[in-house]
KOLKE-99715 format. One line per field, with one value per atom (N, C-alpha, C): residue number from 1; residue in three letters; atom name; x, y, z. Coordinates in nm, 3 decimals. Example, Ala and Ser with C-alpha at 12.3 -4.5 7.8 and 13.67 -1.06 7.14 Angstrom:
% KOLKE-99715
num	[1  1  1  2  2  2] .
residu	[ala  ala  ala  ser  ser  ser] .
atome	[N  CA  C  N  CA  C] .
xx	[1.319  1.230  1.320  1.285  1.367  1.290] .
yy	[-0.569  -0.450  -0.330  -0.225  -0.106  0.003] .
zz	[0.780  0.780  0.780  0.708  0.714  0.787] .
END
This chain:
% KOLKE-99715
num	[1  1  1  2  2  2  3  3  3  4  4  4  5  5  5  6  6  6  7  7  7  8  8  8  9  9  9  10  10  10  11  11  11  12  12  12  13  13  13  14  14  14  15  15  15  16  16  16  17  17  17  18  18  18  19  19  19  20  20  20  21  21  21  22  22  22  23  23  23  24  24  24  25  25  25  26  26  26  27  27  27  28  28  28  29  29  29  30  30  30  31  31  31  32  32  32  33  33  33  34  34  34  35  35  35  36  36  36  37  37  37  38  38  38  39  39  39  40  40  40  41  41  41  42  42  42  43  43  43  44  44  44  45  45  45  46  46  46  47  47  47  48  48  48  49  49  49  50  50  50  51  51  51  52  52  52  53  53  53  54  54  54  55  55  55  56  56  56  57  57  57  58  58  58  59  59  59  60  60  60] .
residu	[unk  unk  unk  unk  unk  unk  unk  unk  unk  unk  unk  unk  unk  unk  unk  unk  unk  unk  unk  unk  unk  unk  unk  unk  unk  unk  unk  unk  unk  unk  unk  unk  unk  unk  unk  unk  unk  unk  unk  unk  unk  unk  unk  unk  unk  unk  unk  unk  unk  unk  unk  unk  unk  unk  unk  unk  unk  unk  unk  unk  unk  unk  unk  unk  unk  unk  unk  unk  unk  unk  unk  unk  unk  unk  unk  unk  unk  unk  unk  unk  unk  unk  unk  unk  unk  unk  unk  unk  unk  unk  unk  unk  unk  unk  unk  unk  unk  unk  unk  unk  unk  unk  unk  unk  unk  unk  unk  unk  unk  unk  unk  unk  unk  unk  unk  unk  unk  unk  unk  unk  unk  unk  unk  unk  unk  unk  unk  unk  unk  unk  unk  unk  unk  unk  unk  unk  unk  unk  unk  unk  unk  unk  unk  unk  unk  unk  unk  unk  unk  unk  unk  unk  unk  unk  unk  unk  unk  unk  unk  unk  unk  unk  unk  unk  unk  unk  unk  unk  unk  unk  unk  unk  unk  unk  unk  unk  unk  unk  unk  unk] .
atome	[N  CA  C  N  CA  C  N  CA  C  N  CA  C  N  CA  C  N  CA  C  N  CA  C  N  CA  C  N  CA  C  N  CA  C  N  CA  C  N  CA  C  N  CA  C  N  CA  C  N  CA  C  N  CA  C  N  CA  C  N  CA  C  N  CA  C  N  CA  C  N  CA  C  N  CA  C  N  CA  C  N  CA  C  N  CA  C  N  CA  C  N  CA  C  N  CA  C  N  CA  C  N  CA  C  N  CA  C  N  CA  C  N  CA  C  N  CA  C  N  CA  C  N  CA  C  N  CA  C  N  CA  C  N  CA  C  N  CA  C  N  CA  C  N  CA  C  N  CA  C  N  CA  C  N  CA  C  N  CA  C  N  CA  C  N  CA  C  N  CA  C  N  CA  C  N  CA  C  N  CA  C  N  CA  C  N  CA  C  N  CA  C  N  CA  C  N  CA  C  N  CA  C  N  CA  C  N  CA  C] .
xx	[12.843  12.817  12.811  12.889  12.860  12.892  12.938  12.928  12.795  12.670  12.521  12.503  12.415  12.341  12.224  12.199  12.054  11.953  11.943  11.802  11.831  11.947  11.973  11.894  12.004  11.919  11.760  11.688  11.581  11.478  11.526  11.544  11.543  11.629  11.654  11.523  11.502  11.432  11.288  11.240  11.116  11.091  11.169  11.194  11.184  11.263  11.202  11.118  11.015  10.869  10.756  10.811  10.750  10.750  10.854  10.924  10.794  10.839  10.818  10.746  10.678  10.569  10.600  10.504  10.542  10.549  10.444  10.446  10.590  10.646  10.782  10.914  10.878  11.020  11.092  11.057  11.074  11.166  11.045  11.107  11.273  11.262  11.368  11.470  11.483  11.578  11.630  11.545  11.580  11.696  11.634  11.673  11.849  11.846  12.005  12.080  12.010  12.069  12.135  12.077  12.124  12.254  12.183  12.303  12.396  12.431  12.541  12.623  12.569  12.600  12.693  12.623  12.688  12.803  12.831  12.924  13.024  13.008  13.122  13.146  13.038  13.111  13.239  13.167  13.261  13.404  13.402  13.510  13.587  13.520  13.639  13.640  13.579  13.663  13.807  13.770  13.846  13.994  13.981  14.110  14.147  14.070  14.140  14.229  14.190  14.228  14.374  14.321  14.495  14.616  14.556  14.677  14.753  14.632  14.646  14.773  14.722  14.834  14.974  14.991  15.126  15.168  15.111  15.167  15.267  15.134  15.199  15.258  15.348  15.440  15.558  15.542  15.668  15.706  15.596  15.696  15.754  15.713  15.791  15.923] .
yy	[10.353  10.496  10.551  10.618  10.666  10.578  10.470  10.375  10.300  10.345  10.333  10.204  10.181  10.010  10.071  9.973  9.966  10.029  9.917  9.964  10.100  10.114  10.250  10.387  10.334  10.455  10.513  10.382  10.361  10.436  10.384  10.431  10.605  10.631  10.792  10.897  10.799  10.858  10.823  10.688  10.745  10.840  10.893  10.963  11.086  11.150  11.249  11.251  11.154  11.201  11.205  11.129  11.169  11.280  11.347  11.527  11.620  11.570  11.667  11.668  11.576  11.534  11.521  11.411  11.424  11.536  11.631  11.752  11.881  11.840  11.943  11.856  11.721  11.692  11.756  11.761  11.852  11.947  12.037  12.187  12.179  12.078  12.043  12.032  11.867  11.854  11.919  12.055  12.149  12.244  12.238  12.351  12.310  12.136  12.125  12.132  12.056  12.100  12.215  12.311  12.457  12.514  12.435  12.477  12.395  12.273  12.214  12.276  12.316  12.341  12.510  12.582  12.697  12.626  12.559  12.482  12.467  12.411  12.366  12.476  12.556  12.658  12.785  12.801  12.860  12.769  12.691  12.578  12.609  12.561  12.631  12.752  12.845  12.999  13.014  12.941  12.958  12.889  12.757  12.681  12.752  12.836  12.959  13.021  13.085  13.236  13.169  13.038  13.001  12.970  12.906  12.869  13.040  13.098  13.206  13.312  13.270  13.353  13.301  13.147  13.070  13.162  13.112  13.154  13.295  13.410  13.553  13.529  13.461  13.481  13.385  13.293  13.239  13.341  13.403  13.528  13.670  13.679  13.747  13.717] .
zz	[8.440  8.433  8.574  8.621  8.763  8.870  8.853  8.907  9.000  8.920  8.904  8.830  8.868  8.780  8.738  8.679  8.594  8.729  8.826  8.890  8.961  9.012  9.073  8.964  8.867  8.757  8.765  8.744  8.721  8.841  8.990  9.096  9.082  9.055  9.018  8.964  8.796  8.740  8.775  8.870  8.930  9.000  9.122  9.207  9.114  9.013  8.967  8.879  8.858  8.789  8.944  9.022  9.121  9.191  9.206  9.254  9.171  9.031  8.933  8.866  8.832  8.722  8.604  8.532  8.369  8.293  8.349  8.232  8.271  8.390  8.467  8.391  8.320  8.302  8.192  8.060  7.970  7.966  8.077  8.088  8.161  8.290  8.368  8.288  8.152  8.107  8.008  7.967  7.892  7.913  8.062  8.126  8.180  8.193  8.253  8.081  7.993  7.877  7.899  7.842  7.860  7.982  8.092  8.161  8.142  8.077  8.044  7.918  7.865  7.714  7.795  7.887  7.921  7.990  8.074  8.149  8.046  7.934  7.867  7.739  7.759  7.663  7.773  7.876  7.962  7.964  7.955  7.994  7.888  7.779  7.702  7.679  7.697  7.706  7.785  7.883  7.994  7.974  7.876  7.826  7.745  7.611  7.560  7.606  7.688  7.761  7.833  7.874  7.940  7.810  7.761  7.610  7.566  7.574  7.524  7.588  7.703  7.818  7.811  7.806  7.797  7.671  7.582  7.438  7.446  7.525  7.571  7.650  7.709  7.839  7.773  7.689  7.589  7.510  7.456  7.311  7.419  7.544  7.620  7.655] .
END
């Protein structure tokens, strides 16, 4: 994954309960949720809108 190992990982996620605390993680991984979920909904808007354009520039 990432080209990450086990302890690296692990590594990671002490480092952010230490940043952040147990009761900040939650909200945190809520919060990248969300912004992932916007990431890939933009993403595909955006692969829409191109198909979309080919399509209009073939029936031209």
């Amino acid at each position: 994954m990432f080209g990450l190992g086990t302890q690296e990982l692990i590594l990671i996620a002490v480092v952010i309960l230490v940043l952040f605390g147990a009761k900040k993680i939650p909200d945190f991984m809520q919060g990248l949720g969300k912004g992932i979920k916007e990431f890939k909904k933009a993403s595909t808007d955006i692969e829409k809108d191109i198909t979309k354009s080919i399509e209009d520039k073939k029936e031209v």
